[in-house]
VOLUM-259375 format. One line per 3 residues: number of its first residue (from 1); for each residue z, x negated, y of N, C-alpha, C. Coordinates in nm, 4 decimals. Each point is the difference from the previous one (the first is absolute). Last residue first. Layout:
BEGIN
NUM> Z:X:Y:Z:X:Y:Z:X:Y; ...
***
This chain:
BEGIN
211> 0.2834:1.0337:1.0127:-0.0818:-0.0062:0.1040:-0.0043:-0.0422:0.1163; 0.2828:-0.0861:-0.3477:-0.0811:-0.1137:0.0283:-0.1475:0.1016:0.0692; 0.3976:0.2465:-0.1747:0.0520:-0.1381:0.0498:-0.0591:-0.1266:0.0393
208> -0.1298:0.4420:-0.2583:0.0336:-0.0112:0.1196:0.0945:-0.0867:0.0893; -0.2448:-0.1145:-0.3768:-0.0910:0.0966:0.1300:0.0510:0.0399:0.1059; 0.2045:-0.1331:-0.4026:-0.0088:-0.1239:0.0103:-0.0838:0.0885:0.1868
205> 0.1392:0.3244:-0.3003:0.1269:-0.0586:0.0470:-0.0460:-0.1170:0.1026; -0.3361:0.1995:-0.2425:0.0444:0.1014:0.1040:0.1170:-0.0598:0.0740; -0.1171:-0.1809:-0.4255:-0.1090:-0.0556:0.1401:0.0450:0.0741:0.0989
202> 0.2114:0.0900:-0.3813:0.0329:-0.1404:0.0995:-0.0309:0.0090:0.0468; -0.0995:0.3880:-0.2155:0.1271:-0.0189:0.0858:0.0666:-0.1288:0.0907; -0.4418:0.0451:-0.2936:0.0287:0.0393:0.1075:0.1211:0.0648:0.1473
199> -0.0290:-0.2492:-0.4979:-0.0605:-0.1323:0.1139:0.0407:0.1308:0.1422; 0.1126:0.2745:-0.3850:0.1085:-0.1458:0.0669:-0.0959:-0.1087:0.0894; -0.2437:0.3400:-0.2427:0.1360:0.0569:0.1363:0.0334:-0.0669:0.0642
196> -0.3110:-0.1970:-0.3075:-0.0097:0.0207:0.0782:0.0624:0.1398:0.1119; 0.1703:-0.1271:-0.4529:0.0296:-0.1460:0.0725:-0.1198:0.0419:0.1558; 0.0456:0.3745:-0.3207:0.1106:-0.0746:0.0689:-0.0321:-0.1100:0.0983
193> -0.3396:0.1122:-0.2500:0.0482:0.1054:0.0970:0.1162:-0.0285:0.0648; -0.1418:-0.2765:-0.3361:-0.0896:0.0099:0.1319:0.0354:0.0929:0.1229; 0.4093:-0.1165:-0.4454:-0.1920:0.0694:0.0359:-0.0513:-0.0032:0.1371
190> 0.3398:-0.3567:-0.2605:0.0097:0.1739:0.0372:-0.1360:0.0431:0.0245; 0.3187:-0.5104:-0.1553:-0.0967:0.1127:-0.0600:-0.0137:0.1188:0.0937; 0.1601:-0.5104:0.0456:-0.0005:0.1124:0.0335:-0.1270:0.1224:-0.0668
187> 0.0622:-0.5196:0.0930:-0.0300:0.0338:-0.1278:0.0280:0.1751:-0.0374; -0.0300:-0.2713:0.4305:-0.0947:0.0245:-0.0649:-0.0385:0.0380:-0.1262; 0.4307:-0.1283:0.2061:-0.0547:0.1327:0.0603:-0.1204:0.0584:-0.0849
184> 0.3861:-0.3135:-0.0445:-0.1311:-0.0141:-0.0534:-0.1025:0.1178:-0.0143; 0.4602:-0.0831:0.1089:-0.0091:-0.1147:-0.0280:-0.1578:-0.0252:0.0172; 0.2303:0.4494:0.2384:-0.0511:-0.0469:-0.1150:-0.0426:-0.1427:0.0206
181> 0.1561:0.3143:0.3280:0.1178:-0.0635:-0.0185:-0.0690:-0.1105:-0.1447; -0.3204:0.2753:0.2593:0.0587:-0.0918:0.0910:0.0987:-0.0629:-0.0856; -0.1921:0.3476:-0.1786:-0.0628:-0.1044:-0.0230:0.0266:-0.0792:0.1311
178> 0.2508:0.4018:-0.0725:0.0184:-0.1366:-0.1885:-0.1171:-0.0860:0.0483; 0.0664:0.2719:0.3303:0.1052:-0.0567:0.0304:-0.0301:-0.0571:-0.1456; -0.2751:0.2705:0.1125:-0.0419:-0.1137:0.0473:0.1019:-0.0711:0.0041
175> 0.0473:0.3851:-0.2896:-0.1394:-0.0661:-0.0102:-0.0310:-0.1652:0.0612; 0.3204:0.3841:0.1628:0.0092:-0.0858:-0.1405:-0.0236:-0.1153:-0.0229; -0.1883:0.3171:0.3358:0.0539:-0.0962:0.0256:0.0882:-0.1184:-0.1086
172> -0.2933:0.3395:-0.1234:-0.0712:-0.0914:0.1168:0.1025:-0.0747:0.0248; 0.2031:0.3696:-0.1653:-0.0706:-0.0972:-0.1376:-0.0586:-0.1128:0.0639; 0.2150:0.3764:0.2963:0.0826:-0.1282:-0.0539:-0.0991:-0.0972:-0.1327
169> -0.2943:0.2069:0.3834:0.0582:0.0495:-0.1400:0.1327:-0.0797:0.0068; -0.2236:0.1248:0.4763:0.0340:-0.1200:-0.0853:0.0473:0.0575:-0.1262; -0.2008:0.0912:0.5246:0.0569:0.0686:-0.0750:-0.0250:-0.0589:-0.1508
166> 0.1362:-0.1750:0.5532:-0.1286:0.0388:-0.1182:0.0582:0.0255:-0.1248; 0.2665:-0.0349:0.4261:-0.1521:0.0354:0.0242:-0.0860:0.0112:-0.1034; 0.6071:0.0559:0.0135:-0.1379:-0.0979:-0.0152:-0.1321:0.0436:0.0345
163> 0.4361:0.2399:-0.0191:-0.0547:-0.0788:0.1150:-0.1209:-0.0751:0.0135; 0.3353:0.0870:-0.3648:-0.0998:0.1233:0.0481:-0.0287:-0.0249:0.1098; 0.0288:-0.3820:-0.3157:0.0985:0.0541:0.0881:-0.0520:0.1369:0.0073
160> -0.0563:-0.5849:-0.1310:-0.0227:0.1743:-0.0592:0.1053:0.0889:0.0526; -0.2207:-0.5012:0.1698:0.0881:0.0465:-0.0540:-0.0542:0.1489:-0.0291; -0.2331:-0.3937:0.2431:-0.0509:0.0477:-0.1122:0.1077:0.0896:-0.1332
157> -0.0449:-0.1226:0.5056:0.0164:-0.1039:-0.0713:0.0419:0.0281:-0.1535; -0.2700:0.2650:0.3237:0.0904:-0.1113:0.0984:0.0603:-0.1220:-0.0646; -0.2858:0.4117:-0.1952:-0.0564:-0.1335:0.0128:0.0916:-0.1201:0.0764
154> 0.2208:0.4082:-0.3186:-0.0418:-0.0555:0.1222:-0.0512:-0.1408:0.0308; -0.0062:0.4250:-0.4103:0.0065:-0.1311:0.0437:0.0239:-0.0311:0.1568; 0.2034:0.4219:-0.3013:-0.1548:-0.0634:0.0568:0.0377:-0.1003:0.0656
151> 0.2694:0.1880:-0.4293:-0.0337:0.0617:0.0969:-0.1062:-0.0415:0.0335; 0.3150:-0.2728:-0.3559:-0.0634:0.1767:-0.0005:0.0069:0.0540:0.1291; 0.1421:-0.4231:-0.1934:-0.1363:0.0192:-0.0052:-0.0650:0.1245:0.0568
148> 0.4804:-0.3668:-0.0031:-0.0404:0.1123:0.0225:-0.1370:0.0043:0.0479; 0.2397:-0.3714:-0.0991:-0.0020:0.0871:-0.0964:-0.0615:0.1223:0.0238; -0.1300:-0.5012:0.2612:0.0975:0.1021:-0.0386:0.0190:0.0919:-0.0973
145> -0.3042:-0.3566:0.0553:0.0917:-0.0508:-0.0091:0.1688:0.1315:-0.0022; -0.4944:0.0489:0.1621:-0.0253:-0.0950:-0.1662:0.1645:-0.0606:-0.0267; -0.0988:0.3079:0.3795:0.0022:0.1114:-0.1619:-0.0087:-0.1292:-0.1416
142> -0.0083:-0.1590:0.4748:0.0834:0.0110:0.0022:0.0098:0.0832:-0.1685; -0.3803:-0.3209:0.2431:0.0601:0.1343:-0.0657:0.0707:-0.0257:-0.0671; -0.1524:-0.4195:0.2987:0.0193:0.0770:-0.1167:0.0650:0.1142:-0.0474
139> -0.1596:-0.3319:0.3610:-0.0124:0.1150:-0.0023:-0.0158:0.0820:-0.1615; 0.0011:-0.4896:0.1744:0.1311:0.0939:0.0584:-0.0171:0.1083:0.0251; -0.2762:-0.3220:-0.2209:-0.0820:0.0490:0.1200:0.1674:0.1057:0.0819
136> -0.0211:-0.1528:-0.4247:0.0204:-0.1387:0.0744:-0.0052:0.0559:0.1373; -0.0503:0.3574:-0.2834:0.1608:-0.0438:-0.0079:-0.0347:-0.1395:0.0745; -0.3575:0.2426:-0.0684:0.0571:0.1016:0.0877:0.1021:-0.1645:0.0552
133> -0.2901:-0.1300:-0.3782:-0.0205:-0.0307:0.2031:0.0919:0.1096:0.0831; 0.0494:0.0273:-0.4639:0.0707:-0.1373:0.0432:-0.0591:-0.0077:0.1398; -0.1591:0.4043:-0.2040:0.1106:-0.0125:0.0555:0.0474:-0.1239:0.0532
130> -0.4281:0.0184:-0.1320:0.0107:0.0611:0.1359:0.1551:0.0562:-0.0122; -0.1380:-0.2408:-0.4110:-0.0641:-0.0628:0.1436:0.0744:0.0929:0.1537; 0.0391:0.2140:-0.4375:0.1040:-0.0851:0.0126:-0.0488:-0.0960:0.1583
127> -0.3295:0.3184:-0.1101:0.1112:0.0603:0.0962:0.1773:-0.0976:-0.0324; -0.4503:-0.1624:-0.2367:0.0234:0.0566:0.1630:0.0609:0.0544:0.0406; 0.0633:-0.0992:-0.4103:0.0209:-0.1129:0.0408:-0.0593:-0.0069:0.1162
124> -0.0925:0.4256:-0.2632:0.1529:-0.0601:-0.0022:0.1108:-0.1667:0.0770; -0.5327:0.1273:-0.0656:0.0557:0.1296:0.1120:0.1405:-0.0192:0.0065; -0.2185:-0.4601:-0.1956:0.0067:0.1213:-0.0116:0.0077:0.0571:0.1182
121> -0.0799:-0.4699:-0.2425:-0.0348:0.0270:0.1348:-0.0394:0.1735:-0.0372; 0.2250:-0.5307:-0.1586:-0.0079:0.1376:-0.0591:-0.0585:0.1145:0.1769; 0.0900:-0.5327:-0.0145:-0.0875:0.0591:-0.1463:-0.0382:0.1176:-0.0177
118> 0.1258:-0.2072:0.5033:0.0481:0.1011:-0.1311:-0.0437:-0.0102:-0.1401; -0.0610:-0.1919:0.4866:-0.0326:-0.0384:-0.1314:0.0527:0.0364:-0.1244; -0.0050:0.2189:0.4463:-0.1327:-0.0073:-0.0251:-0.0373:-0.0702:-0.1374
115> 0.4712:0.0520:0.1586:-0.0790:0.1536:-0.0615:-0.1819:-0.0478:-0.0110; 0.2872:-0.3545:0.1795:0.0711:0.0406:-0.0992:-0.0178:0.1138:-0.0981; -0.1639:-0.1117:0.4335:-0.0906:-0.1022:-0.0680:0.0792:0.0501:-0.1478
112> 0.2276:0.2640:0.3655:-0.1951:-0.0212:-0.0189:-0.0850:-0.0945:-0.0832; 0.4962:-0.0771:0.0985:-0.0368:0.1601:-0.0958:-0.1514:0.0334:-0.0105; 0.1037:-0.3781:0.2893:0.0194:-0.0015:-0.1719:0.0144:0.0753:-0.0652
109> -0.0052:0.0855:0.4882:-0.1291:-0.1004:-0.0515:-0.0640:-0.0001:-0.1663; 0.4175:0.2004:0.1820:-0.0625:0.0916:-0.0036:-0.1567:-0.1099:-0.0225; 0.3931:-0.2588:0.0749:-0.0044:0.0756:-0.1191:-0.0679:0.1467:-0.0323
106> -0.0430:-0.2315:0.4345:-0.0623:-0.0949:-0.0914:0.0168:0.0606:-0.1707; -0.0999:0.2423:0.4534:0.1434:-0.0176:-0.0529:-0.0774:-0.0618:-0.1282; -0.2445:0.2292:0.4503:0.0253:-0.0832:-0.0804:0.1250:-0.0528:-0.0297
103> -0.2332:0.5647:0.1385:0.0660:-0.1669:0.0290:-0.0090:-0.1044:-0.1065; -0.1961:0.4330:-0.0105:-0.0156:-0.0717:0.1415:0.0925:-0.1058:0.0774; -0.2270:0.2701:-0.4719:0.0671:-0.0693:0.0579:-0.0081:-0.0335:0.1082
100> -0.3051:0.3885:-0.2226:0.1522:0.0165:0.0787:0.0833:-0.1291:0.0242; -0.5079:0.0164:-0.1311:0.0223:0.1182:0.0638:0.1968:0.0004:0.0479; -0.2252:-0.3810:-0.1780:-0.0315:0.0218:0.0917:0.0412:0.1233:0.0735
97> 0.1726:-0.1322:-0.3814:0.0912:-0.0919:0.0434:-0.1013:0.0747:0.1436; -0.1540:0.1642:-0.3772:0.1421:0.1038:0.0133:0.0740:-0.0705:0.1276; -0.4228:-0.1744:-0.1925:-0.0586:0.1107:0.0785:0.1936:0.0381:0.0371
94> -0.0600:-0.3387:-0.2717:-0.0146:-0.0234:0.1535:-0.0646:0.1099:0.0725; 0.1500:0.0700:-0.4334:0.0910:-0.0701:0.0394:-0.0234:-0.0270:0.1911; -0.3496:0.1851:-0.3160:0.1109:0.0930:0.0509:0.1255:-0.0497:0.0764
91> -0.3145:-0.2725:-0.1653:-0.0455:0.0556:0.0967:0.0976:0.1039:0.0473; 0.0659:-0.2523:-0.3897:-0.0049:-0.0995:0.1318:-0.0175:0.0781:0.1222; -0.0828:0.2290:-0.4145:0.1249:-0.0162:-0.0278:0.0821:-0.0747:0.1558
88> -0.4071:0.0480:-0.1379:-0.0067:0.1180:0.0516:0.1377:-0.0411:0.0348; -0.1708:-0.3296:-0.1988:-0.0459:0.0225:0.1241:0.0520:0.1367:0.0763; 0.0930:-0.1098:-0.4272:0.0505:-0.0362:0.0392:-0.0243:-0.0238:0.1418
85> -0.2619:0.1725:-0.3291:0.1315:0.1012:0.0290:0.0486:-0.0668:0.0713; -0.4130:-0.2001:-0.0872:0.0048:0.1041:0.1231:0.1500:0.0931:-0.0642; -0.0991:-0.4949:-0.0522:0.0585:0.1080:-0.0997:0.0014:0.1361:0.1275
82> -0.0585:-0.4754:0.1816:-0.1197:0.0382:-0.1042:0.0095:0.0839:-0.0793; 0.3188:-0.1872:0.3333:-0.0728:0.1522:0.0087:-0.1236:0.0045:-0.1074; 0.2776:-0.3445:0.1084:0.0483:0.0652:-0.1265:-0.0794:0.1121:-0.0177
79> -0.0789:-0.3323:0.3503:-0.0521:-0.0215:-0.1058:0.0791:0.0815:-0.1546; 0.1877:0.0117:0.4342:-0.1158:0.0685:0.0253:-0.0887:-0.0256:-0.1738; 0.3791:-0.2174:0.1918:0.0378:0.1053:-0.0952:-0.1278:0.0958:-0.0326
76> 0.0771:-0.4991:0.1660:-0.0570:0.0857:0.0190:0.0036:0.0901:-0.0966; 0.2939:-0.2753:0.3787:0.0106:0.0276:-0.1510:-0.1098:0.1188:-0.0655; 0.0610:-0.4872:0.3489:-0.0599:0.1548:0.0157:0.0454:0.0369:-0.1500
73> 0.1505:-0.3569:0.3819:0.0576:0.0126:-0.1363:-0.0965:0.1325:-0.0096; -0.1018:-0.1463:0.4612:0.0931:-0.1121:-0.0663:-0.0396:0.0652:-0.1690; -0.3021:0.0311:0.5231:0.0764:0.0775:-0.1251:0.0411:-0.1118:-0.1127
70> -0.1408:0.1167:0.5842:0.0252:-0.1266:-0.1340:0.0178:0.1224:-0.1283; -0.1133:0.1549:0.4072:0.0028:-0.0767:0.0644:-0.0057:-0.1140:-0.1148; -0.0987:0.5779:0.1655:-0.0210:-0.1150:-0.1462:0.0435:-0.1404:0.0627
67> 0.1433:0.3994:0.2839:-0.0888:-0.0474:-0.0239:0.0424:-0.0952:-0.1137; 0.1326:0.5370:0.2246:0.0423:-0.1227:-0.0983:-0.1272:-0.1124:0.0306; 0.1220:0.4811:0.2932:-0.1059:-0.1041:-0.1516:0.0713:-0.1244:0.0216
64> 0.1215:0.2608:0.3700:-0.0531:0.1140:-0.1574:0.0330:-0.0508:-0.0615; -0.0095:-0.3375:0.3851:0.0076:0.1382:-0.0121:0.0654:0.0721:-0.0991; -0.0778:-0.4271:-0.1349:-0.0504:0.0605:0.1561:-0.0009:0.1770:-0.0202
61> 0.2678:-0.4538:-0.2892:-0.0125:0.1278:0.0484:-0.0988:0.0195:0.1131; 0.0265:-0.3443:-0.4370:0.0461:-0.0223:0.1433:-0.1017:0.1319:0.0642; 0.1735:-0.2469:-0.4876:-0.0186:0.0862:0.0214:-0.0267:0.0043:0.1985
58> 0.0595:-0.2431:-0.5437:-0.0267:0.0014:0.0932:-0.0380:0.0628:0.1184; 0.1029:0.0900:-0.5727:-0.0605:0.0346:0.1882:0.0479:-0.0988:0.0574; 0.0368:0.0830:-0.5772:0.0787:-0.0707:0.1640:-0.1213:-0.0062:0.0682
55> -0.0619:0.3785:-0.3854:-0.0301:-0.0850:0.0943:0.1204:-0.0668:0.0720; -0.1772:0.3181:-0.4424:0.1069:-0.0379:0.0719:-0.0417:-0.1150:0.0507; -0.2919:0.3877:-0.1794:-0.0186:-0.1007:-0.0001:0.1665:-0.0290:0.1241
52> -0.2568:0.3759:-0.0551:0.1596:0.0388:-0.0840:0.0186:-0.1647:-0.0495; -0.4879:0.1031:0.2623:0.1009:0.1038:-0.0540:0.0849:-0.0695:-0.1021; -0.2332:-0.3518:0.2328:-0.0792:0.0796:-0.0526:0.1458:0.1230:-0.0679
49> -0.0288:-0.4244:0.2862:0.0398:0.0934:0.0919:-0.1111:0.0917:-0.1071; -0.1079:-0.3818:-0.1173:0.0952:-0.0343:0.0011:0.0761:0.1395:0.0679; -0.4749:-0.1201:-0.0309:0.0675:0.0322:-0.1120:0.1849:-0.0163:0.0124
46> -0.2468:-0.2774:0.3272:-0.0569:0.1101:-0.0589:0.0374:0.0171:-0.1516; 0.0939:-0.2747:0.3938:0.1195:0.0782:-0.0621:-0.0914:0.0923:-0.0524; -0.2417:-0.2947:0.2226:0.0895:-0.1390:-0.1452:0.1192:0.0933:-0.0097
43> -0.5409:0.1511:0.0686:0.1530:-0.0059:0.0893:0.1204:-0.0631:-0.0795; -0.4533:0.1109:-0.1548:-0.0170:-0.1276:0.0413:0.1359:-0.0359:0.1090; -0.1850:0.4517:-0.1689:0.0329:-0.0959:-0.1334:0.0518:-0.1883:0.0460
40> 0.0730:0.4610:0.3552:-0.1366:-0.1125:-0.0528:0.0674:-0.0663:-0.1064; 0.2479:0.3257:0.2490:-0.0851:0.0266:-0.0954:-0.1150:-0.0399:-0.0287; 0.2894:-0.1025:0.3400:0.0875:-0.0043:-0.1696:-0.0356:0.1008:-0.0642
37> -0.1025:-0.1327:0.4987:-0.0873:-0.0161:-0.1208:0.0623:-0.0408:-0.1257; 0.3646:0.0871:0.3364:-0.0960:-0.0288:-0.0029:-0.1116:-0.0736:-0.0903; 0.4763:0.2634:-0.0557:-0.0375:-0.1122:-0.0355:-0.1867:-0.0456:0.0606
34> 0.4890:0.3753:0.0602:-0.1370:-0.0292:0.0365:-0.0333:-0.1438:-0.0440; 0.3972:0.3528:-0.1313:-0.0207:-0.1125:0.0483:-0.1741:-0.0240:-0.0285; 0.4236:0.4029:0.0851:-0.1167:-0.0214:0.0275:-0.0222:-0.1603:-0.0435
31> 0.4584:0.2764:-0.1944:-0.0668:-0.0711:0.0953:-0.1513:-0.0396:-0.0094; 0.4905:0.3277:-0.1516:-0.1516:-0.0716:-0.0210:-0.0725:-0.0446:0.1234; 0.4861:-0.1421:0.0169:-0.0534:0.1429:-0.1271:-0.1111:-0.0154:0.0080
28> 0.2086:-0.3568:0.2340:-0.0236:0.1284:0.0836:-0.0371:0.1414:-0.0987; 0.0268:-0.4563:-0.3037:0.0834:0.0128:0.1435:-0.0610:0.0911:0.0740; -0.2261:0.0899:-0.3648:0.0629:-0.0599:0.0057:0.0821:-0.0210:0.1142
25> -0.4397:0.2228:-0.2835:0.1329:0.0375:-0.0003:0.0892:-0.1408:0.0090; -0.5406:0.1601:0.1208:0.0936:-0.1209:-0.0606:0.1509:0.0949:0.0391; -0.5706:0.0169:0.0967:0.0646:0.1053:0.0317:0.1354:-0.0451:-0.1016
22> -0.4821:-0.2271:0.1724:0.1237:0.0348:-0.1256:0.1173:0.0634:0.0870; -0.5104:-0.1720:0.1755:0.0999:0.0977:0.0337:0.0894:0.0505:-0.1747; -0.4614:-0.3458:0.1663:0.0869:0.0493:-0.1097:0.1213:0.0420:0.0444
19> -0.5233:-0.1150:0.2303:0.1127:-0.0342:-0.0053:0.0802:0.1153:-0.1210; -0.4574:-0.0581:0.1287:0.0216:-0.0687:-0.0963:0.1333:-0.0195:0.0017; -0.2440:0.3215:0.2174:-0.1113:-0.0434:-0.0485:0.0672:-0.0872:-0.1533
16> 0.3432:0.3712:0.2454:-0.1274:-0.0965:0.0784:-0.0802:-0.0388:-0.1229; 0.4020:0.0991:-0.2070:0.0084:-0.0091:0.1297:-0.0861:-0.0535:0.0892; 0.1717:0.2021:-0.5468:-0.1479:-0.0731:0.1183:0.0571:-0.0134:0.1165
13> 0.4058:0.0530:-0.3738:-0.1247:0.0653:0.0721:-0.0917:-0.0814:0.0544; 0.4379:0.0687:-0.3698:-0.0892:-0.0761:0.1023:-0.0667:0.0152:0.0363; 0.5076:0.1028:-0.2270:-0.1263:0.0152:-0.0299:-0.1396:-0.0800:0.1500
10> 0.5223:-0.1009:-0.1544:-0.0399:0.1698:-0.0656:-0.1327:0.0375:-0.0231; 0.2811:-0.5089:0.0368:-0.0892:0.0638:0.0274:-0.0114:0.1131:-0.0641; 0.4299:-0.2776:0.1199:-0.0711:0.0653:-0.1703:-0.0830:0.0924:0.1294
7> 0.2859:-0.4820:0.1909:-0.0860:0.1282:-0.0288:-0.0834:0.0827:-0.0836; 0.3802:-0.3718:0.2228:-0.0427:-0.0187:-0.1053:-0.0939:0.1406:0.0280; 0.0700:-0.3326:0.3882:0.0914:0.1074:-0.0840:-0.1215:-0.0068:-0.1298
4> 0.0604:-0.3025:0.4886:-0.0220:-0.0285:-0.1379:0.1091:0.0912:-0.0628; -0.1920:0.0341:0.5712:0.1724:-0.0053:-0.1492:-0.1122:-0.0476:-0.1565; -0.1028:-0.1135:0.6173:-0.0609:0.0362:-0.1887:0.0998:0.0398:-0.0429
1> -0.1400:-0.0522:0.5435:0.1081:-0.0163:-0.0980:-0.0443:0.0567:-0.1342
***
């Protein structure tokens, strides 16, 4: 049995002498797909299953792994990477989807392609990124919506309390509540210092909910 899904390749590996192992964000979250000798110039999907490159699959399960079967519509985003900021920019993206998504949700698909083609590619427009995935992801802190800032965080669901487990400025939190609620996050002014508190209060948040 096959499904035909859509798939944003993260990254790709050797497999053996000549086979091609992509490692793909899509129906099942990330997924193995094996393309035998798809790494001969002479394979008719070569080049095609190349990092952050959008794919229709053809798809048919053994096991684990995925197998290559057809490929329909390819979008190759890959060819933007010629601007090593913007590579970095790609990479971080599919480095953030490998290490913690583990499910598939189509408007979490499009938040991923939606931040990779960003024009603008900041510290301020990464931690906007990693709230909208809390909030699709139905796990959105509670301190971004309530009034009350002042005590310690709880990773459970991200309210302020004396109770809380981690220990939190009201400014940090401020901070992340103007750049979640902001038109235009990226245009945000503050200092390095700040803005890396604030990624690490997410990530801590995002960590512990996707170990």
């Amino acid at each position: 049995m096959s499904v035909k899904t859509r798939v944003l390749v993260l990254k790709r590996i050797r497999a053996g002498d000549q086979d091609l192992l992509a490692k793909a964000y899509g129906q099942g979250g990330v997924i193995d797909i094996l393309v035998r000798d798809g790494f001969l110039n002479t394979h008719r999907f070569f080049g095609l299953l190349e990092p952050f490159n959008v794919v229709v699959a053809d798809l048919s399960q053994r096991g684990g792994i995925a197998l290559l079967n057809d490929v329909g519509e390819v979008k190759f985003l890959s060819y933007l990477c010629r601007d090593h900021e913007r590579f970095l920019w790609f990479s971080w993206i599919a480095n953030f989807i490998l290490k913690h998504v583990r499910f598939y949700d189509e408007k979490l698909f499009n938040l991923f392609i939606t931040y990779m083609l960003s024009r603008t590619m900041n510290r301020t427009l990464r931690v906007r990124f990693k709230l909208d995935y809390l909030e699709l992801s139905g796990l959105k802190p509670k301190f971004l919506e309530e009034g009350k800032l002042k005590g310690r965080l709880s990773l459970s669901d991200g309210s302020v309390s004396r109770r809380g487990e981690l220990e939190v400025s009201e400014e940090v939190l401020k901070l992340a509540r103007k750049i979640y609620r902001a038109r235009r996050p990226h245009r945000i002014k503050m200092s390095e210092r700040k803005l890396r508190e604030i990624e690490r209060l997410i990530d801590s948040f995002i960590e512990y909910h996707t170990r």
